[in-house]
C-alpha positions as CSV (number, residue, x, y, z in Angstrom):
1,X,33.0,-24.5,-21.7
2,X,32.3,-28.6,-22.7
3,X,32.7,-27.3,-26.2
4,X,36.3,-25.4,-25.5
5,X,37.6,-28.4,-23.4
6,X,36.6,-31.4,-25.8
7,X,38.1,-28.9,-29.1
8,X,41.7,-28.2,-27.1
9,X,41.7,-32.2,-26.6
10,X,41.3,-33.4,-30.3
11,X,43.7,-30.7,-31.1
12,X,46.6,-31.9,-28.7
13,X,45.7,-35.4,-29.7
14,X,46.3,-35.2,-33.6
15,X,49.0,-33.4,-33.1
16,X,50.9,-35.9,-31.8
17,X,49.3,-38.4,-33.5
18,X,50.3,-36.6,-36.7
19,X,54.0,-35.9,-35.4
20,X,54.7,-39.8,-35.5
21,X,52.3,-40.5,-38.2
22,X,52.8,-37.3,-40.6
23,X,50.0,-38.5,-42.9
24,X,48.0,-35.5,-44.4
25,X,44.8,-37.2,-44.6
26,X,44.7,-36.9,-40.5
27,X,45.1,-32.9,-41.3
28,X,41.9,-33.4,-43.0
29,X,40.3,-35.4,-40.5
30,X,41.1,-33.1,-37.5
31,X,39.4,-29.9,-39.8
32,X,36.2,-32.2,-40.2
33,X,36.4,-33.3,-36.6
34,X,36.7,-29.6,-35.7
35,X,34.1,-28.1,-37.7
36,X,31.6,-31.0,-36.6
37,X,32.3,-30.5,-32.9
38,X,32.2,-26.3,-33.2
39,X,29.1,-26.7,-35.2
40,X,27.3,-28.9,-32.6
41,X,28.5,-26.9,-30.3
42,X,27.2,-23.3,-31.4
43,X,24.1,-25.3,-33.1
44,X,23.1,-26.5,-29.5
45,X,24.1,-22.9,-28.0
46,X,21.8,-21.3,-30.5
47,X,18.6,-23.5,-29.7
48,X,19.0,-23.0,-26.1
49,X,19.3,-19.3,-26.4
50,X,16.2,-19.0,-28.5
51,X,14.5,-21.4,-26.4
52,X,15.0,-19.2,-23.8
53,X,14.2,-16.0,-25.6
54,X,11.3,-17.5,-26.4
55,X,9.9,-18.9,-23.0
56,X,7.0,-17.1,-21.9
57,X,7.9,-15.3,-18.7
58,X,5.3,-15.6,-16.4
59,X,3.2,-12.6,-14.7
60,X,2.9,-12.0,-11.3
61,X,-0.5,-13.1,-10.1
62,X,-2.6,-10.1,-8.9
63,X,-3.5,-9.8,-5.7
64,X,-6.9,-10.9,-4.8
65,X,-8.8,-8.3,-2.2
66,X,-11.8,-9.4,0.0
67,X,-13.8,-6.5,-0.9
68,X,-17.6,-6.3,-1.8
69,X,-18.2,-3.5,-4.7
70,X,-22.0,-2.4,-4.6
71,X,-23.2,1.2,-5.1
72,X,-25.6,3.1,-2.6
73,X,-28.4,3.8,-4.0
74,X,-28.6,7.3,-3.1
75,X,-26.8,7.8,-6.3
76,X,-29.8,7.4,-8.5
77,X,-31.9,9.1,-5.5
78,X,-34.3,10.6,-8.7
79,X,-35.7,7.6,-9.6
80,X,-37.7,4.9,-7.4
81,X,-36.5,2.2,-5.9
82,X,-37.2,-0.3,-8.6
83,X,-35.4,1.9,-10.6
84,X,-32.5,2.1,-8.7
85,X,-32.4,-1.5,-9.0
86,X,-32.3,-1.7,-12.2
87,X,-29.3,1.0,-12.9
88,X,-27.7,-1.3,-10.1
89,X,-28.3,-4.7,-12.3
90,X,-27.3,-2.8,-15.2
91,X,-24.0,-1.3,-14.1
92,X,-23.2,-5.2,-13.2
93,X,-22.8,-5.0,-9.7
94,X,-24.3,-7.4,-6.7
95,X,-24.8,-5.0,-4.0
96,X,-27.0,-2.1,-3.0
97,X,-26.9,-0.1,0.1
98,X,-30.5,1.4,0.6
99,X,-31.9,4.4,2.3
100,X,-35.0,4.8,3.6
101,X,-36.3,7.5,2.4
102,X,-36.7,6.2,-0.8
103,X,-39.5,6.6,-3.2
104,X,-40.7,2.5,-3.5
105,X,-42.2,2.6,-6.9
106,X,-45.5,3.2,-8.2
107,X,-46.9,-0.1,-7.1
108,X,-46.9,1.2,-3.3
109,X,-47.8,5.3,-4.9
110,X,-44.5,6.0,-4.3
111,X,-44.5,6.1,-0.4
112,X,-41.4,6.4,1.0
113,X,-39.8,3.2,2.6
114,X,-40.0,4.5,6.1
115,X,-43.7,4.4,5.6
116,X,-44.1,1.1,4.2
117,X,-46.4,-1.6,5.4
118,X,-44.2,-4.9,6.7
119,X,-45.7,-6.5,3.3
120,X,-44.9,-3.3,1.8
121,X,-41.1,-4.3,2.6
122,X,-41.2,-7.5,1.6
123,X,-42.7,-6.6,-1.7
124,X,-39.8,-4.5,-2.5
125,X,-37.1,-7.4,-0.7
126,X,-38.4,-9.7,-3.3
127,X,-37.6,-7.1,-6.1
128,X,-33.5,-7.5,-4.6
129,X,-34.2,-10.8,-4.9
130,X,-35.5,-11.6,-8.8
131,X,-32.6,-8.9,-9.5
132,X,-30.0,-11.3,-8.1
133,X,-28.9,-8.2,-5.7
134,X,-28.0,-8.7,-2.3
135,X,-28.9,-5.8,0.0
136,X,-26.9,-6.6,2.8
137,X,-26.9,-2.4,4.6
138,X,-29.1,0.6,4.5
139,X,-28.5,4.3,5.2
140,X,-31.0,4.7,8.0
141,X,-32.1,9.0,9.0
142,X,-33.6,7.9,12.8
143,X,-34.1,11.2,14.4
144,X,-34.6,12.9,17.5
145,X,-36.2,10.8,19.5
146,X,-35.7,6.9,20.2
147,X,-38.8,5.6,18.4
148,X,-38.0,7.4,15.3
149,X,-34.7,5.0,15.1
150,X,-36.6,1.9,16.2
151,X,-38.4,2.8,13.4
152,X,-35.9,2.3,11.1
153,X,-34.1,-0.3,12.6
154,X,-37.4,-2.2,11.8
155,X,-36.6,-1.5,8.3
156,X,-33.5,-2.7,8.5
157,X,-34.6,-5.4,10.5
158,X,-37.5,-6.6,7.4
159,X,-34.6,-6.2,4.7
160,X,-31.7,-8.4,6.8
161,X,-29.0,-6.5,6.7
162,X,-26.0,-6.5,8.2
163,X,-25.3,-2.9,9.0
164,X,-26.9,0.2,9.2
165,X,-25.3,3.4,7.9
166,X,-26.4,6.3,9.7
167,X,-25.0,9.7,12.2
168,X,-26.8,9.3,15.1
169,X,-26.8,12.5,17.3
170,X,-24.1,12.4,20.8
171,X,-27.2,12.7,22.8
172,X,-28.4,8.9,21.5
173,X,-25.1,7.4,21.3
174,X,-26.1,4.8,24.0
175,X,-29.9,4.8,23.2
176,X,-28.8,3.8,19.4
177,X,-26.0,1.2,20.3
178,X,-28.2,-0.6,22.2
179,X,-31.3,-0.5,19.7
180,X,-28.4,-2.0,17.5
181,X,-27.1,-4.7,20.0
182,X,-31.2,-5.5,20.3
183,X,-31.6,-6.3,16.7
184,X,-28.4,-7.5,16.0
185,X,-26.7,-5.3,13.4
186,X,-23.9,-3.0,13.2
187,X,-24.4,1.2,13.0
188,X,-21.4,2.4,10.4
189,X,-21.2,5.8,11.3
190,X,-20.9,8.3,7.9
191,X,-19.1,11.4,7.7
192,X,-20.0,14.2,6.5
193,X,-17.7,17.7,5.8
194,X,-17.3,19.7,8.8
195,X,-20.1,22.0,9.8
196,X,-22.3,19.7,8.7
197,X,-21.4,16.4,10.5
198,X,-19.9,15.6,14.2
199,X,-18.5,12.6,12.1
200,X,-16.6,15.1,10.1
201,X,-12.9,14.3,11.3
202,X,-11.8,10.3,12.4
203,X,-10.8,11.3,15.6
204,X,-14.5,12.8,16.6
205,X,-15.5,9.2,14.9
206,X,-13.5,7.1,16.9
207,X,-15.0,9.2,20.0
208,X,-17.9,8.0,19.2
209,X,-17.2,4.5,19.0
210,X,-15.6,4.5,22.5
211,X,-17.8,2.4,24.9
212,X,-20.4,1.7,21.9
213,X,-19.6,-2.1,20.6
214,X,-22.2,-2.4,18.0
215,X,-20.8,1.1,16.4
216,X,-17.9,0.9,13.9
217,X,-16.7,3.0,10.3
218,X,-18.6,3.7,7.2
219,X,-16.1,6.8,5.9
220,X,-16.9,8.6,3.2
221,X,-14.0,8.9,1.0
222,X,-15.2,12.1,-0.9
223,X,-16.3,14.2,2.0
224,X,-12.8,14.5,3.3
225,X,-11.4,16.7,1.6
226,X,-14.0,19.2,1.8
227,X,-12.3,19.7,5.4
228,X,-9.0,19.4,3.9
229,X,-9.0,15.9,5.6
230,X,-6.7,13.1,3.5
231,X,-9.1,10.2,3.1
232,X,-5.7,8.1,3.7
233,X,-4.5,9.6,6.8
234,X,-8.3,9.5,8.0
235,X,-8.5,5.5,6.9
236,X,-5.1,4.6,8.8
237,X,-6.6,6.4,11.8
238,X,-10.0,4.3,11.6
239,X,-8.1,0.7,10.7
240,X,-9.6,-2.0,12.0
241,X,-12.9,-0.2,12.8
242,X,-14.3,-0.1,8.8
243,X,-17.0,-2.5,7.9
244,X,-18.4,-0.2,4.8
245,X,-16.8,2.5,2.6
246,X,-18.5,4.8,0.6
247,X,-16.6,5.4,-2.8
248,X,-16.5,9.0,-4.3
249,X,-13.8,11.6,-5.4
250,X,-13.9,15.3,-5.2
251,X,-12.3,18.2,-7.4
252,X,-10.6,20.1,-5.0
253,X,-9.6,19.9,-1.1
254,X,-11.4,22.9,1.4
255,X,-14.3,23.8,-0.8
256,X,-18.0,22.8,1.3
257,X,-19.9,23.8,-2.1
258,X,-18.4,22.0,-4.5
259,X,-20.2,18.4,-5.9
260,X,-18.6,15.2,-6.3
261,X,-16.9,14.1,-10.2
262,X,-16.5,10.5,-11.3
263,X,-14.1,8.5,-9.2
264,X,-10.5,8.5,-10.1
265,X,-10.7,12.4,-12.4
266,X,-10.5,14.6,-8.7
267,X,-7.8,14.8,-6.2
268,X,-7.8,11.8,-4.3
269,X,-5.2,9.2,-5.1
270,X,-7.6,5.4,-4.9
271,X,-4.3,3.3,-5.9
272,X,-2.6,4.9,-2.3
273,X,-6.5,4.3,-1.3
274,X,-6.2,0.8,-2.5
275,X,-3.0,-0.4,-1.3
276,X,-3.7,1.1,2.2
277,X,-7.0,-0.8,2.7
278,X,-4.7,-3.9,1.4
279,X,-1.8,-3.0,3.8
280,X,-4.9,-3.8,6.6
281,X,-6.2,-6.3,5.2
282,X,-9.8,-4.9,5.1
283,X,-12.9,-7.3,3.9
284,X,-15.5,-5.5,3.6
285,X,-18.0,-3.3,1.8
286,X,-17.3,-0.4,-1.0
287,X,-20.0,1.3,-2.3
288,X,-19.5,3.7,-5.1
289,X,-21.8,6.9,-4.9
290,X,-22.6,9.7,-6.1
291,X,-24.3,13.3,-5.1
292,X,-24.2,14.8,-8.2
293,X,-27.2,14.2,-10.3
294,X,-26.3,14.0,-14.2
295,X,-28.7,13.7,-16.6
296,X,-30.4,11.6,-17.6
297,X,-29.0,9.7,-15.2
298,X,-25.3,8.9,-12.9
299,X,-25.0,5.0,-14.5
300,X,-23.0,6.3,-17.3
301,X,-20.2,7.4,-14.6
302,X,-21.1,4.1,-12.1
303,X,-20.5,2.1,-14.7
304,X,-16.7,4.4,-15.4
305,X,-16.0,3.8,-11.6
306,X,-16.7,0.0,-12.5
307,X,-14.7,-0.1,-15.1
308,X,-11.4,2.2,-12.9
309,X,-11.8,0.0,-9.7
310,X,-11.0,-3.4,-12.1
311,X,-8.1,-1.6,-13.9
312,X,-6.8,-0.2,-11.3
313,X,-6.6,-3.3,-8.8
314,X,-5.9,-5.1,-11.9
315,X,-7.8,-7.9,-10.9
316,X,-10.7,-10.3,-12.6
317,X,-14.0,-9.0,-12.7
């Protein structure tokens, strides 16, 4: 518009300059003037346009999530524990979830951990350690009577975890939560598929947690919809009750005999997963695992979840 206005001035000038002037060189004068002005006018236009065109746009930042990826070490349950350790380092994660049934290695003749010796335990807590791993929750068994969970909260107790994952039987509910409240660590109760679990559906889960403080959520994503459970629907229901979530996908829903396939190729939909646990602003755990055993081993599909848990988020690794 600055170049329109200042054109339509010159032009009503000269023109009445040339009226009482008439000479021709003025003509010639206003054409140059003209030209010069329209010139500047489009040059400066032109520049800015491309300027613009060119100006890198920039990219909405993605969202950071408060999330600590491990893998359970159940998935490599073949090999021994300093084994698993080292698919675990390999696959370029930081955190392991144990279990204690375990084979420890060859160094302790392949005892499992549940019959370790206190320096047993530390031997193989030192092992975390020179991996740079931090092992920060264990899948504990317990069993039928009080001392066999004591037992195991021992474990858990030698490795300094934060949480235990476990399914302790109704009948132990209270004897459990306060074992847990005794040694200062949380129980994450797992779910199973139904006829196998009591943890099976949320709503027998959040049962569970009613009147037991030192209980909260471990749910297994994968297990879900063996019962023709969503794993969404089941993690709105359990919001604010999650402190650790076990990562794994599934072919097909309402099929019990069917094994888990690599996360992100079966029928649960992690971006909904994703941006629900955003929605509640979890910070927590996610451990990937997996109960089929491929050969030679299930790092070559760990190490696929790795690389669909970055991409999808799109964030940093």
């Amino acid at each position: 518009m600055q170049v329109h206005d200042t054109i339509v001035g010159l032009i009503l000038f000269f023109r009445k300059k040339s009226q009482k002037m008439k000479h021709k060189y003025q003509i010639l004068l206003l054409a140059v003037v003209l030209l010069g002005v329209g010139f500047s006018g489009n040059f400066s236009l032109t520049l800015r346009a491309q300027s613009n065109a060119q100006a890198p746009k920039n990219k909405p930042a993605a969202k950071k999530v408060d999330w600590k990826l491990g893998v359970a070490l159940y998935t490599f349950s073949t090999a021994s524990f300093p084994e698993q350790l080292a698919y675990a380092d390999s696959a370029s994660l930081k955190y392991v979830e144990g279990f204690v049934f375990a084979k420890a290695g060859k160094e302790l003749q392949d005892s499992a951990l549940f019959r370790l010796s206190p320096s047993g335990l530390q031997h193989l807590k030192k092992q975390i350690a020179d991996k740079g791993l931090k092992m920060e929750s264990i899948y504990i068994i317990g069993g039928k009577t009080v001392a066999d969970w004591k037992r195991d909260f021992d474990i858990a107790k030698a490795f300094g975890v934060k949480y235990v994952t476990a399914e302790p039987p109704r009948n132990l509910w209270n004897s459990v939560d306060s074992l847990a409240g005794v040694y200062g660590v949380k129980v994450a109760l797992h779910n199973h598929w139904k006829g196998n679990s009591i943890y099976w559906h949320p709503d027998s889960l959040l049962a569970a947690l009613e009147g037991h403080p030192n209980f909260a959520a471990c749910p297994d994503l994968g297990h879900y919809p063996k019962s023709g459970i969503n794993p969404i629907l089941a993690l709105k229901k359990l919001q604010g009750k999650i402190i650790g979530i076990h990562l794994k996908d599934i072919a097909e829903y309402n099929n019990k005999k069917i094994q888990d396939v690599p996360v992100g190729t079966g029928v649960i939909d992690f971006p909904a997963v994703f941006d629900e646990l955003k929605t509640q602003k979890y910070k927590g755990y996610i451990m990937i695992e997996r109960d089929t055993k491929e050969k030679p081993s299930n790092l070559s599909s760990v190490k696929q979840t790795v690389d669909f848990y970055y991409k999808t988020l799109a964030i940093p690794r």
